[in-house]
Phi, psi and omega in degrees: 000130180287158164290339182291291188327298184305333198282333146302335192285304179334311194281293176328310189301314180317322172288342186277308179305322204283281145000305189292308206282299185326297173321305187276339153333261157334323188272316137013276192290302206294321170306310186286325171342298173312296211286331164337282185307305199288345202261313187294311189298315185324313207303322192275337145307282171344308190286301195302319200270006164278312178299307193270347164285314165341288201299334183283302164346295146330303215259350174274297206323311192295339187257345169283309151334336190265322181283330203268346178282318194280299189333289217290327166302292153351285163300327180293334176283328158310289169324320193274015182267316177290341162307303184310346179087026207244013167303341167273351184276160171313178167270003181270008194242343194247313150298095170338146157298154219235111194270105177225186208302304192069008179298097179265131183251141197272144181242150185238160176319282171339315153295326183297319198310295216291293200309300191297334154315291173309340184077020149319044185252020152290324172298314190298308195280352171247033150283335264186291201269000184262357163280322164306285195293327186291344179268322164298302166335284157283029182265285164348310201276298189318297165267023142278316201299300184319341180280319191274331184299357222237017182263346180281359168268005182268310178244096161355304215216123207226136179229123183268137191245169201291303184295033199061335158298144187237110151282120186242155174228115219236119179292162157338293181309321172293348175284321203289318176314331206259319181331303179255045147281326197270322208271314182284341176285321175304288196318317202286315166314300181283318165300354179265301176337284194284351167278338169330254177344259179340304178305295165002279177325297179286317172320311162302334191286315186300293176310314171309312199257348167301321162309331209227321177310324193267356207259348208261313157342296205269342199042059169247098224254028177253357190275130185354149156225108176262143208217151197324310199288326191274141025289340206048056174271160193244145183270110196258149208261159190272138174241000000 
């Protein structure tokens, strides 16, 4: 072998080697490139899919507030009825209409998401089903308080009594009219009533259990938590 001949092989190994080095090099850079970007979109997934469990979150606690507001409304008009000695009357005659939120809330895919990621699929179905029963619940609610106001074209003639009772005085024709005002204000009442507790419930289950499903899932422990006292319940006595 010549010297020209060795000083090419040489020359060559040296471009080969070189190429080679490059190449991993490159491949290198670009795989940590890769793995960067990928880390990154995780991250901004993550952020987004925390952000729509927030929101479910927001929306049961506003609807656990909206139910623990009627109950508590409720036992009072029951109580100050029964303080009056009025216990024997039906309950449509002893609860007032009843002023809530009136807030039908929508439940999205998109909410849904984080939890069933997490495997959280007790939440999902009483997220789902508590969202259901709570828009029939004010649905329900809407059309007793509109039911009992339309009782005011009926009744007319009014004796306000020292204690608060409000005595009406009714013809025969006005008794009759008012009958299947009393059978649907009752039925409407006693159906808002035993739907409480169940909303109730499924409501506690979502607010409470979204935090900790999301912080053990994401491992973020900076992610919300909700708890029994910020809702503000009150414990109410059953009339």
């Amino acid at each position: 072998m010549n010297a020209e001949f060795a000083t090419l092989i040489s020359g060559f190994g040296g471009a080969l080697l070189g190429a080679v080095v490059g190449g991993v090099i490159s491949w290198i850079l670009a795989r940590q490139s890769a793995a960067n970007t990928a880390e990154r979109d995780k991250a901004v997934r993550d952020q987004e899919q925390k952000g729509q469990a927030l929101k479910l979150m927001m929306k049961a606690s506003l609807v656990l507030s909206d139910v623990v507001a009627i109950k508590n409304s409720i036992d009072q008009s029951l109580s100050e009825a029964n303080e009056r000695g009025l216990s024997h009357y039906p309950f449509w005659r002893r609860v007032l209409p009843i002023v809530s939120s009136n807030q039908i809330y929508q439940i999205e895919a998109s909410e849904l998401a984080p939890l069933m990621e997490a495997k959280a699929n007790e939440i999902v179905y009483a997220a789902t089903d508590m969202l259901m029963q709570h828009s029939v619940l004010i649905a329900a609610l809407q059309s007793y308080s509109e039911k009992r106001g339309e009782l005011k074209k009926i009744i007319k003639r009014h004796t306000a009594t020292e204690d608060g009772v409000l005595t009406s005085g009714l013809t025969e024709s006005e008794v009759a009219e008012m009958a299947p005002y009393e059978i649907e204000l009752e039925s409407l009442i006693k159906e808002v009533r035993s739907r409480l507790h169940p909303v109730q419930e499924l409501a506690e289950k979502v607010t409470f259990g979204i935090g900790p499903a999301i912080q053990k899932h994401y491992g973020d422990n900076d992610f919300p938590v909700f708890v029994a006292a910020q809702i503000g319940q009150e414990a109410a006595t059953e009339s």
